[in-house]
N, C-alpha and C positions, 0 to 999 in steps of 0.2 A: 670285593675280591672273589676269583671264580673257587669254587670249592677243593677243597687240596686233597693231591692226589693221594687215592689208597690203591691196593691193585683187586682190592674186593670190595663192593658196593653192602655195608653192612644190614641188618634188618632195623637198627637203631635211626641209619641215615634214610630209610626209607618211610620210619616213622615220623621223621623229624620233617624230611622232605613234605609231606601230606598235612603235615601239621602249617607248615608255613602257606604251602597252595592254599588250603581251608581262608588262612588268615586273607591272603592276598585278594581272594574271589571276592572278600567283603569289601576291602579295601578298594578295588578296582572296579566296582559293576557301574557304576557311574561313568567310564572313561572306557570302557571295553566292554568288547562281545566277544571278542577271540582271540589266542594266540597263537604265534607259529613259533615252531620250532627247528629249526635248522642246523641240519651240518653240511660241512664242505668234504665234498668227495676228492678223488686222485682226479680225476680231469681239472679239478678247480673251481667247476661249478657249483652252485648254493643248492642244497636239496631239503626239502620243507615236508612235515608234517603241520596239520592245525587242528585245534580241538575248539569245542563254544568255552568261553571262560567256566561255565560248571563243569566241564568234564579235566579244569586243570588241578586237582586235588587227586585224582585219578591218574594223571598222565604222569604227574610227578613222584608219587610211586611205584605206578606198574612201569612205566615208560611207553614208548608209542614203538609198534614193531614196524620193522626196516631188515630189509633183508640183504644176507653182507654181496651182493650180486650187485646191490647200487655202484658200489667202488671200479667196480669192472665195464662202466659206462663210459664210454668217449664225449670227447666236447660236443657231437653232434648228435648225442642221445643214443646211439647205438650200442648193444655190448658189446668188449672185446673179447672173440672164442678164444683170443689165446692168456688171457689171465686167468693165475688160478681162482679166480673166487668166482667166473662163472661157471655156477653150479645153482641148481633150485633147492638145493639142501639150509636147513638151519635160520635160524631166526635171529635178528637183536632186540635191543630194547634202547629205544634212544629216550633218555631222561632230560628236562631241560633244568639247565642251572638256574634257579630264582634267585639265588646272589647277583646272575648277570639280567636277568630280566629288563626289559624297558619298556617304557608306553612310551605306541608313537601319535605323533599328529597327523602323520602322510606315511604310509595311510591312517586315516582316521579309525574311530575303533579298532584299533589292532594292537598287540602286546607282542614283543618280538624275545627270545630266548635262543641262546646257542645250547645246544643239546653236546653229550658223551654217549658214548654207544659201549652195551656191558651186554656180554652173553644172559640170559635167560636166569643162570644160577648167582648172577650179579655178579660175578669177575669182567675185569676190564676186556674187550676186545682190542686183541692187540694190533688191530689196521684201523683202530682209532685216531683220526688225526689230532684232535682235540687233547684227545686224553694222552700223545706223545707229550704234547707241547706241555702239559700238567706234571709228567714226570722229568722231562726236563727243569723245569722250573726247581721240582721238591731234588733232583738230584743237585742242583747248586744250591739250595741253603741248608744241605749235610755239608756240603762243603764252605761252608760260611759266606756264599757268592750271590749274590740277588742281583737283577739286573732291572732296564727300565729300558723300554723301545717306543716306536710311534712308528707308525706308517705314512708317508705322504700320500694323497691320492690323488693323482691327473683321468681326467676323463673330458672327450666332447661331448657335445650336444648340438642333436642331429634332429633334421626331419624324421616324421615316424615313414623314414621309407628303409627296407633291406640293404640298399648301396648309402653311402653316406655324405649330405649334403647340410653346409654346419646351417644351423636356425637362425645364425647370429653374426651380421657383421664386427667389425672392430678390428684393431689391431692388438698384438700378443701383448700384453701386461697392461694394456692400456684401458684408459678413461671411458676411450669410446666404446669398448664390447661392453664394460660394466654399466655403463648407460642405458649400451640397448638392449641389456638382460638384468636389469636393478632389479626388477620383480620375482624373476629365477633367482637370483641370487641371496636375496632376501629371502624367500621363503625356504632355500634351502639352508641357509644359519637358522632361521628359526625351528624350522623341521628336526635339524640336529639337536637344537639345544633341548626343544622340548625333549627329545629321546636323551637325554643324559650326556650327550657329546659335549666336549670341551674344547671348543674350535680356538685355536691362535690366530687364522688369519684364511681368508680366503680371496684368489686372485685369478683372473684372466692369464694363462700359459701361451705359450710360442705359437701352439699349432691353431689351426680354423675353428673356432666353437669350443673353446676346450680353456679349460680352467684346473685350477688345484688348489685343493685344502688341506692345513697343515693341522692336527689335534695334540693334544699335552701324551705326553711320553707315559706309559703306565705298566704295571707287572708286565708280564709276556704276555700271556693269556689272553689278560684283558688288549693290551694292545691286537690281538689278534681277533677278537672278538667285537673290537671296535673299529676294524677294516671291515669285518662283514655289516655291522650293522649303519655303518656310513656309504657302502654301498649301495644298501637295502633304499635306505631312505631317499639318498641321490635317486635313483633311479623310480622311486615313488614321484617323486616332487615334479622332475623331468616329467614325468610321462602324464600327470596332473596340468602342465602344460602343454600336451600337445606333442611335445619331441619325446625324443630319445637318448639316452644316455651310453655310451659309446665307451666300453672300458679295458679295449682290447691293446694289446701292445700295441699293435699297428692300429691304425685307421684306414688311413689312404695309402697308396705307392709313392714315393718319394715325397714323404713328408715326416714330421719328425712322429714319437710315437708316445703312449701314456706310458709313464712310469708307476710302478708302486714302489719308493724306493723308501730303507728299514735306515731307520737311527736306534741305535745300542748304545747304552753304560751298560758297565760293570762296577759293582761295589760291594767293598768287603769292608764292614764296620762301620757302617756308615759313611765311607769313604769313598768315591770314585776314583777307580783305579786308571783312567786317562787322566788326570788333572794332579798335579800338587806332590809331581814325582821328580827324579833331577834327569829323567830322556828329554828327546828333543819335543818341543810344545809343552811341556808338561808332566809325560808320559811316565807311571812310575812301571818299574819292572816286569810286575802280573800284567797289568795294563798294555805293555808294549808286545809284549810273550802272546797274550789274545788275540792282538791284533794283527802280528805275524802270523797267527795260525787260520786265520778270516780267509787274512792274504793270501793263504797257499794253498787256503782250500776252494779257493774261489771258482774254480772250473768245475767241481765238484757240484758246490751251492747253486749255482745257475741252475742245473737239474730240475732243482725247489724252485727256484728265485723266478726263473727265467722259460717255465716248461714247456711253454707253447712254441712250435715251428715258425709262427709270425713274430715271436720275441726278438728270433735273432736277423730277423728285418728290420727290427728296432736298435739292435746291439751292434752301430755302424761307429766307428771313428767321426770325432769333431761335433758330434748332434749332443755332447754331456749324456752321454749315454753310459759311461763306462766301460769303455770297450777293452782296455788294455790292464793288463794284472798290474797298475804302480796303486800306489798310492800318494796321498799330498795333502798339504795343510791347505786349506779351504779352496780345492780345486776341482772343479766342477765335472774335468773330462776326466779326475783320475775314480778307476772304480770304487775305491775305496779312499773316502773322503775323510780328511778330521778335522774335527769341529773343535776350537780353542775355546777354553771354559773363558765366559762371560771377566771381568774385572770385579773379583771380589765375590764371583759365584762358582766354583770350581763341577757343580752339580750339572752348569752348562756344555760340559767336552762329553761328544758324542762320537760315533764313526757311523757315518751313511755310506750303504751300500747300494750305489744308484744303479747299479747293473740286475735290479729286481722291479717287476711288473705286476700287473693287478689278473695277469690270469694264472697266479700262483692261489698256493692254497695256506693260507695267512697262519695257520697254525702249525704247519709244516716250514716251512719262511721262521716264525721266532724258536721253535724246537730245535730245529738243525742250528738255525745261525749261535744259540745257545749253548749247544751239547759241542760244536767246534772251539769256541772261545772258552767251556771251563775244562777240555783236556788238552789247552795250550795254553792255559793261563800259569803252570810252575814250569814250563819247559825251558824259561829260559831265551827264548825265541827272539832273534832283534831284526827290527825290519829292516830293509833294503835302503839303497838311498832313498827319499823322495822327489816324485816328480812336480814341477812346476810347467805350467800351461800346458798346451796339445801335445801328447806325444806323436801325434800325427804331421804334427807343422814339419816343413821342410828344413826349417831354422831352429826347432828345437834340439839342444844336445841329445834325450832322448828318442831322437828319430831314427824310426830302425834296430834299436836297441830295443826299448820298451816292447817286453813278452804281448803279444797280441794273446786273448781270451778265447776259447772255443766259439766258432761261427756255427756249429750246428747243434743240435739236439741230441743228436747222436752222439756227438762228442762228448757232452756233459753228462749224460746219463753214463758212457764207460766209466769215468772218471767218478759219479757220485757211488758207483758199485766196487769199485778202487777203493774209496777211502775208507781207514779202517774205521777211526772215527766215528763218522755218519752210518755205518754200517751197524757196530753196536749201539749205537743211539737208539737205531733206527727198529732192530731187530730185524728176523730176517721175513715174517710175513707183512708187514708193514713193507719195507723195503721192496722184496718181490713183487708186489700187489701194484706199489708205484713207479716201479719200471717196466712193468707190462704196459702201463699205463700210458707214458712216456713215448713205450713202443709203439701202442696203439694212434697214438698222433702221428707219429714219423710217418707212418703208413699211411693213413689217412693222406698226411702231405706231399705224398711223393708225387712225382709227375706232375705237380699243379703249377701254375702260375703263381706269383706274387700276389696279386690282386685276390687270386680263389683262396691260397693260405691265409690273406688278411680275413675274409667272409669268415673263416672258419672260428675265427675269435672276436671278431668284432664286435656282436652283442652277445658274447655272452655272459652270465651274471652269476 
């Protein structure tokens, strides 16, 4: 479990922390020489400190300095002048959680950690994306509310060239791509497991070169923390062969796009509050009330979910993209999906939100999706009708009807600064920091082509 939130780093937990590195250095010298440390900034990218494994008894109670001007970085490594944090003022300290620790295979020697960033004096930074997703969490179990999520991950695999050209014939779900990539794909199950991943299933996807793996459902955090470090190692593995690991919404122009899409429970008392209720599929009350509140904040969430200008390249009608605000019982093109608990396993009902992607920032994605469903979970809330098949077809009843979702960036970022919600979740310099952010892409994407907006996210990690 990642460490639970306080809003001040004590001198207890810093002794504690030092105490355990100490331990772990002995533990580890045989299987490591170094660790990285990583957080996800507001563009969505991975950003890394590393130390030699002696200096991690060190990093674990000073922390590693990072200065908060990273956040104010666009997809394409440039600052934004117009966010507030760039400024060359002030320091953090990013500490890395050895609760989440992992030793990986690919790369070899290497130990990977998700780091929180905490001012100098040990209080939290509050444009912590990390550390949102941690008070999220501790504010639903004051509320007796815990939840459980997973990330899907779609990515191709491409030549190591800049434009993208897949390494791998086959066709989508099939036999034959797994054939002519069994050694890829074997050593990325094995790659994950040795790092602690819990893979369900991995499979060949629709688009050229591109696959997706499914891992077990965990706290938030950790589900967020196991997007990054399934990243991390995908694209070690790839690149140990030769290609390239592709994990942008889009890829290509008129072709379909990767998803990172979020499965959520909610439970109160050991209970899953989608399953073993008298609503429709299952659905008890708190349960439905969530999920109306997902629903309606969904223009919102895309902001998080959806942030990149090539996302909503991705975000077309009929590609099960989620394009349109219904929802539906195990229906692939409605945004928001529900998952019927298992026969006899009620812990199996889920709600996938497939209208979210991998150049989101994974701990913002379970924070947000979080902090919307527990102050809609006693409202009362009942969803809409649900849809069944495309609301795009011409012969669906809901054609034409069914609310179409925001097509731009622009659009969702109004709306995520709209909602009251996400707003106090979010706070207001966390928040600011990541609509500058936001803005900083618009900009960047204006005037371009399709193809130059796809470049702009296409590898980045």
């Amino acid at each position: 479990m990642p460490r639970p939130y306080s809003p001040v780093r004590s001198e207890a937990e810093r002794d504690d922390d030092h105490r355990r590195a100490t331990e772990l250095k002995l533990q580890l010298r045989d299987r490591v020489s170094a660790v990285a440390t990583t957080f996800i900034d507001d563009s969505g990218a991975s950003r890394v400190k590393t130390v030699p494994l002696t200096g991690l008894d060190r990093a674990a109670r000073s922390g590693l300095g990072f200065s908060p001007v990273i956040d104010a970085f666009d997809s394409l490594g440039g600052i934004n002048p117009a966010s507030p944090l760039d400024k060359p003022d002030g320091d953090l300290r990013m500490v890395p959680d050895l609760d989440s620790l992992a030793v990986l295979s690919s790369p070899a020697g290497w130990a990977w950690a998700p780091g929180d960033r905490f001012w100098q004096d040990g209080s939290v930074y509050p444009g912590c994306q990390r550390s949102f997703a941690r008070a999220q969490v501790a504010a639903g179990l004051r509320q007796g509310i815990s939840a459980q999520m997973a990330f899907e991950m779609e990515w191709m695999v491409g030549l190591d060239e800049d434009d993208f050209q897949p390494a791998m014939r086959g066709t989508g779900y099939g036999t034959s791509r797994l054939l002519a990539a069994a050694g890829y794909a074997r050593d990325v199950l094995y790659a994950l497991g040795e790092a602690g991943v819990e893979v369900l299933q991995l499979h060949p996807e629709y688009g050229p070169g591109q696959f997706e793996v499914s891992v077990a459902a965990q706290d938030p955090v950790s589900a967020a923390d196991t997007n990054v470090l399934v990243k991390l190692v995908i694209a070690a593995v790839t690149a140990e062969h030769g290609w390239r690991a592709a994990f942008g919404p889009a890829v290509l122009t008129g072709n379909v796009g990767n998803g990172g899409h979020l499965h959520a429970s909610f439970w109160a008392d050991g209970q899953n509050l989608l399953a073993g209720g008298p609503g429709r599929h299952g659905l008890t009350e708190r349960g439905e009330s969530a999920a109306a509140s997902l629903l309606d904040s969904l223009p919102a969430l895309l902001a998080v979910g959806a942030p990149s200008p090539a996302s909503y390249l991705r975000l077309q009608p009929s590609v099960w993209a989620g394009a349109f605000q219904v929802w539906g019982c195990e229906n692939r093109e409605a945004a928001l999906r529900f998952i019927e608990a298992s026969p006899g396993d009620p812990g199996t009902a889920n709600l996938e939100l497939k209208n979210f992607d991998n150049s989101a920032n994974p701990y913002l994605v379970v924070g947000s999706v979080l902090a919307v469903a527990l102050a809609g979970l006693d409202r009362k809330a009942s969803l809409p009708a649900e849809v069944s098949g495309d609301p795009a077809s011409p012969g669906n009843p809901a054609a034409g009807q069914a609310p179409r979702l925001p097509g731009s960036l622009a659009e969702t970022v109004a709306a995520l600064e709209a909602d009251e919600d996400l707003g106090a979740a979010l706070g207001p310099e966390l928040l600011a920091g990541y609509a500058a952010a936001r803005r900083a892409e618009i900009e960047l994407a204006a005037g371009k082509s399709d193809e130059e907006i796809i470049a702009m996210s296409r590898w980045v990690l």
